[in-house]
N, C-alpha and C positions, 0 to 999 in steps of 0.2 A: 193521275197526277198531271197537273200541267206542264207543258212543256218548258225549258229554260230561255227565257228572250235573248236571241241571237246577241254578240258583241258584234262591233264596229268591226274590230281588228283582232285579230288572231295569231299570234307572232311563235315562231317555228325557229328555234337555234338554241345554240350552246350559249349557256352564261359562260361567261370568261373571268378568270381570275391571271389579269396581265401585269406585264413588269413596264414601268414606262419609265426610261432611261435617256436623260437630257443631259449634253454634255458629260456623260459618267455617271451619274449622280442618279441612281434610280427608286422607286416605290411600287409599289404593289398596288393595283385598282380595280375594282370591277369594272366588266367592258362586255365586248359582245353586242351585237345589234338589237339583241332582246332588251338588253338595258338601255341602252341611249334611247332605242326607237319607240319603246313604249312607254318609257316617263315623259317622251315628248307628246306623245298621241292624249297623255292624261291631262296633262296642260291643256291642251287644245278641246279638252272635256268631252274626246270619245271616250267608249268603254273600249279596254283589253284585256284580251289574255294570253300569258304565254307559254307554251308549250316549250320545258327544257331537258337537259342531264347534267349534272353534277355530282361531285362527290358528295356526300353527306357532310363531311365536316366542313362543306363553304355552304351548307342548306343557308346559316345566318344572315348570308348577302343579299339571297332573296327579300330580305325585310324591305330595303329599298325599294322593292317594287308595289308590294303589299301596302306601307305607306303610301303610296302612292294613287292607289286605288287598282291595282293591279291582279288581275285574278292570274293565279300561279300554279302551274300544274307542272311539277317536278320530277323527276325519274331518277333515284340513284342510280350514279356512276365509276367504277372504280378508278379514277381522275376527272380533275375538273381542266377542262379546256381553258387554255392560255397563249395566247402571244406574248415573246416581248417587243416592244417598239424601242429602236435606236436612235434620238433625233438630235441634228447639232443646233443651239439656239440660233445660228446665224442663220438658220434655212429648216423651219420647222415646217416646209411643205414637203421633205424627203426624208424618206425612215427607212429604214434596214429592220427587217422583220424575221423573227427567228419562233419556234415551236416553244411551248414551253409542257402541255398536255395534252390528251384528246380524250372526250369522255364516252365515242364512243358513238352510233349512228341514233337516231329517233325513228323508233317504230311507231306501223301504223296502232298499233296496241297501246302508247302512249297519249293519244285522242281522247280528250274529254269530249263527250255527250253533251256537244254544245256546237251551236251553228255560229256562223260569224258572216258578217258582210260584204269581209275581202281576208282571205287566208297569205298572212304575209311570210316566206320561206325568205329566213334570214340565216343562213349559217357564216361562221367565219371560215371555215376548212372546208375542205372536198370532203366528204366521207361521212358528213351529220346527215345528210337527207337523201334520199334512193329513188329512182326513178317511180319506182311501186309507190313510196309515200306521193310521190309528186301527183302522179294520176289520180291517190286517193282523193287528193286534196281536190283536186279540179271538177271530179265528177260531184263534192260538197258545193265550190262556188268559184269564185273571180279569183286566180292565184297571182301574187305579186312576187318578183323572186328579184334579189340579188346574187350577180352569178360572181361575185367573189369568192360564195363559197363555194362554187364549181372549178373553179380555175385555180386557188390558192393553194396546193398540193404539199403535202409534206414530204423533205425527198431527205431522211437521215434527220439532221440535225437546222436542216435549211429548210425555209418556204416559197417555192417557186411556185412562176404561172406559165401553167401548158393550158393549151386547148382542151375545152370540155369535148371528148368524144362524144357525147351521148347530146350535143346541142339541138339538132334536131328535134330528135325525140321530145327533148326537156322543151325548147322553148314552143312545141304547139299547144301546150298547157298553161300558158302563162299568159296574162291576161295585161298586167304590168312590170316592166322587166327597165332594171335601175344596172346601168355598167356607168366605169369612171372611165375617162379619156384612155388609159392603158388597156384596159380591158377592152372597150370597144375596138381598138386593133389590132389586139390578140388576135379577136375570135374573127375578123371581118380583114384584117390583112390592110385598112382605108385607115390613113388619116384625116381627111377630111371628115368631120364629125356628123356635118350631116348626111353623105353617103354610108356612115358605118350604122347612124340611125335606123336608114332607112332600110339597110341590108337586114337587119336583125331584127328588124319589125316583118319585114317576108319570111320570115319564117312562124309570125303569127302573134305573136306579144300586138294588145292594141294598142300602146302608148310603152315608149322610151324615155327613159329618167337619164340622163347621162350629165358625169358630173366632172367637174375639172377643179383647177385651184380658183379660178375666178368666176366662175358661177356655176349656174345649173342649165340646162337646155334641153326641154322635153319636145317629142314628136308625136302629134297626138292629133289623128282626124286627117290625118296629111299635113299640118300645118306644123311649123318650128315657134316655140314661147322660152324666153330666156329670163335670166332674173341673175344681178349680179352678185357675188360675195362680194363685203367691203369691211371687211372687220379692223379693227383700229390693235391688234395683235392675234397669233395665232398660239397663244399658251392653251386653248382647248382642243387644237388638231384630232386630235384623235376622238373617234365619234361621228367628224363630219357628215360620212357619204348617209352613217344609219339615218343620224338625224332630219338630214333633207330629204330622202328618201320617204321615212314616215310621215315627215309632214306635209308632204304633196301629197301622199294617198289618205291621210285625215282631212284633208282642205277637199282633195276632189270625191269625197263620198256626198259633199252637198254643194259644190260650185263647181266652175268649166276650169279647162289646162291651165287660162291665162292667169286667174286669182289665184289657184296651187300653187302654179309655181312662184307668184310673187310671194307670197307666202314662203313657199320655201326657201328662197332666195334670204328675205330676211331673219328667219327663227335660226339659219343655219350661220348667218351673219354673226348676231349674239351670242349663237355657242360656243365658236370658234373661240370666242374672248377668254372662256372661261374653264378649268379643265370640267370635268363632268359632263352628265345630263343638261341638258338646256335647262334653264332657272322656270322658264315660264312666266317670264314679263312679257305680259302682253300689250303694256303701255306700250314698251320699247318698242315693239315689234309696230306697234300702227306708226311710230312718228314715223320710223324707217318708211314704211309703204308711202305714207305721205309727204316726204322728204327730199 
């Protein structure tokens, strides 16, 4: 039998079933990095797959992604992983973030028989992915992680961020490694963005994605490349960091840092505007680059 042709992107987290709550007033969403980050990867007409857990009775949500062109590899879970987001309109760049599930960690037995060309480790919680998956993954290929889901800890009824004990370890396997302004100080103790860069890049990650409220700024080759947010509202907040994260690592599987990142700078522009997954106008996105 021949073998299955590697995908592009390989995406590793919990589907989320969240509560997003504006002013009071809240609804229920799918969320999770698995979702923003690979309906944006489909847009930009890589192949994905993603590797989840959930309960069976949100298996439905998954359709979104299937539409999507999304190859789905699912694992019942006895809960489906949830945040809720708390945001006041006046200031939709700060939320209060509370637990709402966990469905529970992703074993290496949940691995579909299939090669990919950059294995992206997306959890939203501490506790979806283990040191053991992490090495699995690296000795397959290129591993990209965001350490939100190292650092986001659930402590009772709250979600705090401590330092990942295990960063060492974690980031000699990491090949691209995506932290937002908060995190990068967490773990590096620097405010200065591009010293927190470069600290956490010594530890072996070849390119830094680091993200803030008004742009993105990666460190790649020794060199800094930035790209602004400029979004005309932020009713799509949530999703951000997945969305520009994936689409710098879809831009840079066939271009250098500089076009990624403009790339990402703009698709994550558009998101913002909208709640959801990015729409995937790509009109919009060149006048932006050209603009």
């Amino acid at each position: 039998m021949d073998a299955k042709p590697p995908v592009d992107v390989m995406m590793l987290g919990h589907f989320a079933k969240d509560e997003i709550i504006v002013d009071g007033v809240g609804h229920t969403a799918s969320g999770g990095a698995v979702y923003y980050g690979s309906i944006a990867l489909r847009h930009l007409g890589l192949s994905v797959a993603v590797v989840t857990r959930l309960h069976p009775d949100d298996f439905g949500r998954l359709d979104a992604l299937r539409t999507a062109g999304v190859q789905v590899f699912a694992a019942p879970a006895p809960a489906t992983s949830g945040i809720a987001n708390y945001y006041d309109s006046a200031d939709m760049e700060r939320r209060v973030t509370k637990p709402l599930g966990f469905a529970g960690p992703i074993r290496e037995a949940d691995l579909p028989d299939l090669d990919a060309r950059i294995y992206a480790v997306a959890p939203i919680i501490a506790g979806e992915v283990g040191m053991e998956l992490l090495e699995a993954l690296s000795r397959r290929g290129p591993v990209s992680l965001d350490v939100q889901g190292f650092v986001r800890v659930r402590e009772g009824d709250d979600l705090v961020f401590r330092p990942w004990p295990e960063m060492a370890q974690g980031l000699a396997h990491v090949t691209y490694l995506k932290v937002d302004r908060a995190e990068a100080e967490l773990l590096t103790g620097e405010a200065n963005l591009e010293i927190a860069a470069r600290r956490l890049a010594a530890y072996g990650p070849r390119e830094i994605v680091l993200t803030q409220s008004s742009g993105v700024t990666v460190l790649a080759g020794g060199r800094l490349f930035q790209a602004p947010f400029t979004p005309r509202s932020l009713a799509g907040r949530t999703g951000r960091g997945d969305t520009c994260f994936m689409t710098y690592l879809g831009k840079r599987l066939a271009a250098g840092p500089a076009e990624a990142v403009r790339w990402a700078g703009a698709v994550t522009t558009l998101k913002q505007e909208r709640p959801g997954p990015w729409n995937g106008d790509l009109q919009a996105v060149r006048r932006l680059l050209v603009g």
